[in-house]
C-alpha positions as CSV (number, residue, x, y, z in Angstrom):
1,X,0.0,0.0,0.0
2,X,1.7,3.4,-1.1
3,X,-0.3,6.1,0.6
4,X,-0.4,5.9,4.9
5,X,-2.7,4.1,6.1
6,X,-4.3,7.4,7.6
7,X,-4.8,9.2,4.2
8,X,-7.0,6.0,2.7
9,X,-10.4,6.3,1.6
10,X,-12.0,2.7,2.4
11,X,-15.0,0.9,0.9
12,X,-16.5,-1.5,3.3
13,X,-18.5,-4.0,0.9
14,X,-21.8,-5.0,3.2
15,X,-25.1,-6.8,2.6
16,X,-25.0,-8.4,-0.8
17,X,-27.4,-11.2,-2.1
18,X,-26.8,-14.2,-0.7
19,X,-28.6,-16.0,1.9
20,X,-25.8,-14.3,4.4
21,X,-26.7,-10.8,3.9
22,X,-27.6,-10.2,7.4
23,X,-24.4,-11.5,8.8
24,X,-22.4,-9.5,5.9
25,X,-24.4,-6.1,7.2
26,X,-22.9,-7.3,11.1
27,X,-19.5,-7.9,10.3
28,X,-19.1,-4.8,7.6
29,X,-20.7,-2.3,10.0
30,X,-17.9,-3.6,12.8
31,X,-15.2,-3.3,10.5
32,X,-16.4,0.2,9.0
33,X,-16.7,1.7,12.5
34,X,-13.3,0.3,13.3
35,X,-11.9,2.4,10.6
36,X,-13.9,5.4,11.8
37,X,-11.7,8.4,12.5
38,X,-8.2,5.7,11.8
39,X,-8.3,6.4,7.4
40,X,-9.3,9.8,6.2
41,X,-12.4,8.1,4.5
42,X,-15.0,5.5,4.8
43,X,-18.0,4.8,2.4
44,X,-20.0,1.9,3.5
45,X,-21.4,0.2,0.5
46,X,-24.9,-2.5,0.4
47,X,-23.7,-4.2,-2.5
48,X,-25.8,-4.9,-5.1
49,X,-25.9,-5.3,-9.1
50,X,-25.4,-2.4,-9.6
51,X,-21.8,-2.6,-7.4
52,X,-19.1,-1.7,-10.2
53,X,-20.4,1.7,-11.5
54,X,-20.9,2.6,-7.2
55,X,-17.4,1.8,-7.3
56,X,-16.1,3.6,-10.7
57,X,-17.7,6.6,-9.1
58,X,-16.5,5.9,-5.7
59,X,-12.8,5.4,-6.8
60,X,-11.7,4.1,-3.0
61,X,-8.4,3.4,-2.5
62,X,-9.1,0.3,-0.5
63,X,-12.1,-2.3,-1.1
64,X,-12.4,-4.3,2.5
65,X,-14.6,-7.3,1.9
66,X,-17.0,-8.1,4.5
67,X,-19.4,-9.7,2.1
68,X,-20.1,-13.4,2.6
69,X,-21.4,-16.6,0.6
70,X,-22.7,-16.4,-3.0
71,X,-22.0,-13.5,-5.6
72,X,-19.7,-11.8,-2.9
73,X,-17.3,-14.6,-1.5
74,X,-17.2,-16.7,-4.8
75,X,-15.1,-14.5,-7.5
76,X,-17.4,-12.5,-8.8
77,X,-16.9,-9.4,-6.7
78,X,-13.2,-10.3,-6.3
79,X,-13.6,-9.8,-10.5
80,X,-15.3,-6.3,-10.6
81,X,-12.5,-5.3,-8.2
82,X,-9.8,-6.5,-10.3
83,X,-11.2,-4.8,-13.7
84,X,-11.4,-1.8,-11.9
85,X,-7.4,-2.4,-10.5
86,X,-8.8,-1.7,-6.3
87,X,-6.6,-3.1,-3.9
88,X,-9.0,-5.5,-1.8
89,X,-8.7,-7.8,1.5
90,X,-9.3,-11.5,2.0
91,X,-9.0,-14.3,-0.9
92,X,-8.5,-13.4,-4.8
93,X,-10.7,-14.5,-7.6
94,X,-9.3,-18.1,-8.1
95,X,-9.6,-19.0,-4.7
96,X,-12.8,-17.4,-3.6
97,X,-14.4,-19.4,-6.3
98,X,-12.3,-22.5,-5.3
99,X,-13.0,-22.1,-1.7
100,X,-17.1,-21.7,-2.3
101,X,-17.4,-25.1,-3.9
102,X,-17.0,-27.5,-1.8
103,X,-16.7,-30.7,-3.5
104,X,-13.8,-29.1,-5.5
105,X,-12.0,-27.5,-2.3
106,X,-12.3,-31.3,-0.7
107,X,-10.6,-32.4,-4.0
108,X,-7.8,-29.9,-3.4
109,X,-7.2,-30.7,-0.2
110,X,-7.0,-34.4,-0.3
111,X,-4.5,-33.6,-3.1
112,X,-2.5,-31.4,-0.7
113,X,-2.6,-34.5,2.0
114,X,-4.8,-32.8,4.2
115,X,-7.7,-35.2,5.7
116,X,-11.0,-34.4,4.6
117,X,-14.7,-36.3,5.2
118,X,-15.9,-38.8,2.6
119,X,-19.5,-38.8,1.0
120,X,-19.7,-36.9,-2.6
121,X,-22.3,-34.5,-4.4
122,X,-25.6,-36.4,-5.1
123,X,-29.0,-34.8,-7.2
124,X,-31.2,-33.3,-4.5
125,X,-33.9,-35.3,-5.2
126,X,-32.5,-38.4,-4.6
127,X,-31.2,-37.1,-1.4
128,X,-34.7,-36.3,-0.3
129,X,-36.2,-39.4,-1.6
130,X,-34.1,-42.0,-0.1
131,X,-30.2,-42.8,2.3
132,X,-27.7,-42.3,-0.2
133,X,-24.9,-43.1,2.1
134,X,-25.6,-45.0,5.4
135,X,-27.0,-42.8,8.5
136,X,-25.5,-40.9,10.2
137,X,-24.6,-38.4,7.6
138,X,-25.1,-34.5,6.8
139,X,-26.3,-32.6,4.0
140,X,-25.2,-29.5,3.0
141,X,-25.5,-27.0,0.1
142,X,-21.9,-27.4,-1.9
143,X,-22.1,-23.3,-2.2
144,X,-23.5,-21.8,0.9
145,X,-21.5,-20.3,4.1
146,X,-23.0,-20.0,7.4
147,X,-24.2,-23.7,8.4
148,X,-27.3,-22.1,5.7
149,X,-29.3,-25.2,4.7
150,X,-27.5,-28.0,6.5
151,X,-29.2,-30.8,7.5
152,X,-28.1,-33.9,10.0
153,X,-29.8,-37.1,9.4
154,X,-29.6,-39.1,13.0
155,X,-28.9,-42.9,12.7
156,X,-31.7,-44.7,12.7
157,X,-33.8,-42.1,10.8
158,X,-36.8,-43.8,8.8
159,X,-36.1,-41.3,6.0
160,X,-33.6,-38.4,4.3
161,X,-34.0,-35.2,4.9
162,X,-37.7,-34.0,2.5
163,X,-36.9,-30.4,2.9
164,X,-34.0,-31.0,0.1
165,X,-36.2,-32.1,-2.6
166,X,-38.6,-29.4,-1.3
167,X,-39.7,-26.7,-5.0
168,X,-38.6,-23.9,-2.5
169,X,-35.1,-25.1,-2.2
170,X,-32.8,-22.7,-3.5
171,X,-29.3,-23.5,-3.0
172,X,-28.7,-26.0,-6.4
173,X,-29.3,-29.1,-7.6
174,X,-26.6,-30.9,-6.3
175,X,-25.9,-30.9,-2.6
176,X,-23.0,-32.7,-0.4
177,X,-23.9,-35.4,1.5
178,X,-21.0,-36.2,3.8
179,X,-20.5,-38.9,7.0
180,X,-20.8,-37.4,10.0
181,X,-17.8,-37.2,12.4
182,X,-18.8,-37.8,15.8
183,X,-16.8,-35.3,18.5
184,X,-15.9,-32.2,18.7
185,X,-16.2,-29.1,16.4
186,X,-13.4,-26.8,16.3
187,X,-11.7,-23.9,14.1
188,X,-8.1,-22.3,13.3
189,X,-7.7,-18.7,12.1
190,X,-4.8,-18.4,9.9
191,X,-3.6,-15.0,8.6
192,X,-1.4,-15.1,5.3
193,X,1.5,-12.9,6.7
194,X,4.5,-11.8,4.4
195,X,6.6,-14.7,5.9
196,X,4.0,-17.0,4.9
197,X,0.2,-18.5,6.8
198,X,0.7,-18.2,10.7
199,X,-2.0,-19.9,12.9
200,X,-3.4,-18.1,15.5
201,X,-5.1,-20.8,17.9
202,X,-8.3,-23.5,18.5
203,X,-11.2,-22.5,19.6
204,X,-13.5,-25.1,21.1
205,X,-17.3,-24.7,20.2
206,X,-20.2,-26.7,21.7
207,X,-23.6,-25.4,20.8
208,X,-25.9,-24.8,23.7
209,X,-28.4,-27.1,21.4
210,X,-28.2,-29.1,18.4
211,X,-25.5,-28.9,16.5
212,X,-23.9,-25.9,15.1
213,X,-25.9,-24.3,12.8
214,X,-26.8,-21.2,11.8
215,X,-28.3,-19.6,15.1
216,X,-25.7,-21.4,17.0
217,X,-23.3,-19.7,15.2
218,X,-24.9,-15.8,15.7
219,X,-27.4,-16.0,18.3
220,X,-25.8,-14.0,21.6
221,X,-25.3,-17.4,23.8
222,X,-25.8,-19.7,21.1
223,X,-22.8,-21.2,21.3
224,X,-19.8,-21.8,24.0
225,X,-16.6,-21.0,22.7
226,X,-13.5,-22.4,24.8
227,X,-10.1,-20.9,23.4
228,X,-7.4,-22.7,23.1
229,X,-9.4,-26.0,22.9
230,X,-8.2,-28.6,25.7
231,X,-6.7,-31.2,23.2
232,X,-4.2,-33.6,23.3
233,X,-0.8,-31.5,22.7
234,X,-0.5,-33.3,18.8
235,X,-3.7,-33.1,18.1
236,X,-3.5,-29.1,18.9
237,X,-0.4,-28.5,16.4
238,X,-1.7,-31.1,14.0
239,X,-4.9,-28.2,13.7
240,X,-2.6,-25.8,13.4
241,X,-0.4,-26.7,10.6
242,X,-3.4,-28.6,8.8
243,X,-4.9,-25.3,8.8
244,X,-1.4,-23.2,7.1
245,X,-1.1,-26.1,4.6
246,X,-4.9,-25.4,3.8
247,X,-4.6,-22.0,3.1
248,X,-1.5,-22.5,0.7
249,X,-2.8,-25.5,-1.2
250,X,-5.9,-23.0,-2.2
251,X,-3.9,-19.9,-2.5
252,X,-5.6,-18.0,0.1
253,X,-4.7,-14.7,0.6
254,X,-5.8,-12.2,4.2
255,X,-7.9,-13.9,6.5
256,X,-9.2,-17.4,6.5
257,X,-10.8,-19.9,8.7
258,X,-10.5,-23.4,8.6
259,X,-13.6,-25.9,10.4
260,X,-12.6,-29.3,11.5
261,X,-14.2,-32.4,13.8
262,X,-12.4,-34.1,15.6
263,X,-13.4,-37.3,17.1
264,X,-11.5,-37.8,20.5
265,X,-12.9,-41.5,20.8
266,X,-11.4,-42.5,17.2
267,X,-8.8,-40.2,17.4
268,X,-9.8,-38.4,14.3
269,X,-9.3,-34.8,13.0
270,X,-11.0,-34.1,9.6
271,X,-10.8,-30.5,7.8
272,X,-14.3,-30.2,7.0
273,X,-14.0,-26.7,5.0
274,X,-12.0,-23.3,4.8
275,X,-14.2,-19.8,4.8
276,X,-11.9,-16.9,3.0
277,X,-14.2,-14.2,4.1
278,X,-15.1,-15.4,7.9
279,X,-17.7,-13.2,9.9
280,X,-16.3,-10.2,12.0
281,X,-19.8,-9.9,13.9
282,X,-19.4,-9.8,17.8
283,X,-19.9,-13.8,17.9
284,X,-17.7,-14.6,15.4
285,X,-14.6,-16.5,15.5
286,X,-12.0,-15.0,14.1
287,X,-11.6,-11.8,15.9
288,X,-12.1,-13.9,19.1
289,X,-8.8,-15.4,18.2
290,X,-7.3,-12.2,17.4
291,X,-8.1,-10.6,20.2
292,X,-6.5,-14.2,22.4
293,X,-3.5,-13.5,20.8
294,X,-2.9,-10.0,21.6
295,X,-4.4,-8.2,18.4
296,X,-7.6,-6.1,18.9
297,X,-10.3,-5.6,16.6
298,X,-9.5,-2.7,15.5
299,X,-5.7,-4.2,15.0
300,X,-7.2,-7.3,12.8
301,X,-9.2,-4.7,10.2
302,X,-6.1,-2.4,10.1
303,X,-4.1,-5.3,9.1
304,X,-6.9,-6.7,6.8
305,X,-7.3,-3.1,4.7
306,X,-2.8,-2.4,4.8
307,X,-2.6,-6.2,3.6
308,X,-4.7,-5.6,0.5
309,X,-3.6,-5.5,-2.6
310,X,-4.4,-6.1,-6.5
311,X,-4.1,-8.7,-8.2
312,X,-4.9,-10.7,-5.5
């Protein structure tokens, strides 16, 4: 970044289209107050269709990213920023799209050596109409953030999940069916530093119900976070560098977030997927594990906007 950080005029990117919209609004209006008084400028921008001429006309000197899921976290944003040569935070096009399907990203990783959870992408319908792997498993949209549309099927259950093969589905025709790993759910932040990925830490999270879906995941409460997790010590560094060799193997750039299970009776850690845009609400994650390690919020989206660049 050539101008101090002080003299910038900053675009928070907020809202969007996708089924994540309200949690985009949350984490962009955090990170735009952050910046408040700390960069000469900031414009907070709902992004919508119409979000490259806003953007011609705007001519920030910094896009920051908050957006989440579809349109905004797969590419095509990260495209209308590099036409327009912005320097932007988090993942670039290549990897935003990579990172958003997940049946491809599990492809990667496996590739890369990093352990990942069976199952495969199956038509919707045929999910809904009868077990296409044996219970328990989960389903799951292969495009969506946000535990949005995730489904687990108990063993025993008489039937598949009939809200998949529902008309008002509307998160594709294919969806990820997947085992499901008994244990514990837990998740590494990893910031993609000069000197290469450096993990922060594992959090912990048991949901005060269910399992971890979307309210557990932003309802005040809805979920216990315990930082760092109480693991077995290899277990703990095994997260850790599974986690850096994520982020490399699918060219992530910023700020990413990597989910795993791990079942402490098999002794099994599985990397279930890697956001590139996690939330920066007040329950999320990631600047939870800033904060553990010594960097505030306001420290994380500093480093965020003087780490972007383009081309990303």
């Amino acid at each position: 970044m050539s101008r101090p950080f002080s003299d910038l005029h900053v675009a928070v990117l907020m809202g969007g289209l996708s089924s994540e919209r309200a949690v985009s609004l949350s984490s962009g209006q955090g990170c735009a107050d952050a910046l408040e008084g700390r960069v000469r400028k900031v414009t907070r921008v709902d992004a919508g269709r119409d979000l490259a001429q806003v953007l011609a006309k705007l001519k920030p000197d910094v896009a920051l990213n908050a957006l989440h899921g579809e349109w905004g976290e797969d590419g095509c944003v990260q495209g209308i920023l590099e036409t327009l040569q912005i320097p932007y935070t988090h993942s670039g096009l290549l990897a935003s799209a990579l990172t958003m399907d997940k049946d491809k990203t599990k492809a990667v990783l496996r590739a890369a050596g990093v352990p990942v959870p069976g199952g495969g992408l199956f038509d919707r319908r045929e999910v809904a109409r009868r077990h296409v792997i044996e219970p328990p498993y989960v389903v799951k949209p292969n495009a969506e953030g946000s535990s949005v549309g995730v489904y687990l099927v108990p063993e025993g259950a008489n039937g598949p999940q009939a809200a998949v093969g529902a008309d008002d589905w509307t998160y594709g025709e294919q969806v990820m069916v997947e085992p499901y790993i008994a244990g514990r759910e837990l998740c590494v932040t990893v910031l993609g530093e000069a000197s290469g990925p450096r993990a922060l830490t594992v959090t912990d999270i048991t949901p005060v119900k269910g399992f971890y879906d979307y309210e557990a995941k932003y309802a005040p409460g809805g979920s216990i976070h315990k930082l760092p997790a109480d693991l077995p010590p290899a277990i703990f560094d095994r997260a850790l560098r599974l986690s850096e060799q994520a982020h490399v193997a699918l060219g992530c750039r910023g700020v990413s977030r990597s989910d795993f299970r791990y079942d402490d009776v098999k002794d099994v850690l599985v990397l279930l997927e890697v956001n590139t845009q996690p939330g920066m609400t007040p329950t999320s994650l990631v600047p939870e594990q800033a904060a553990f390690v010594g960097m505030g919020y306001e420290d994380l989206v500093r480093w965020m906007v003087e780490d972007a660049s383009c081309p990303r």
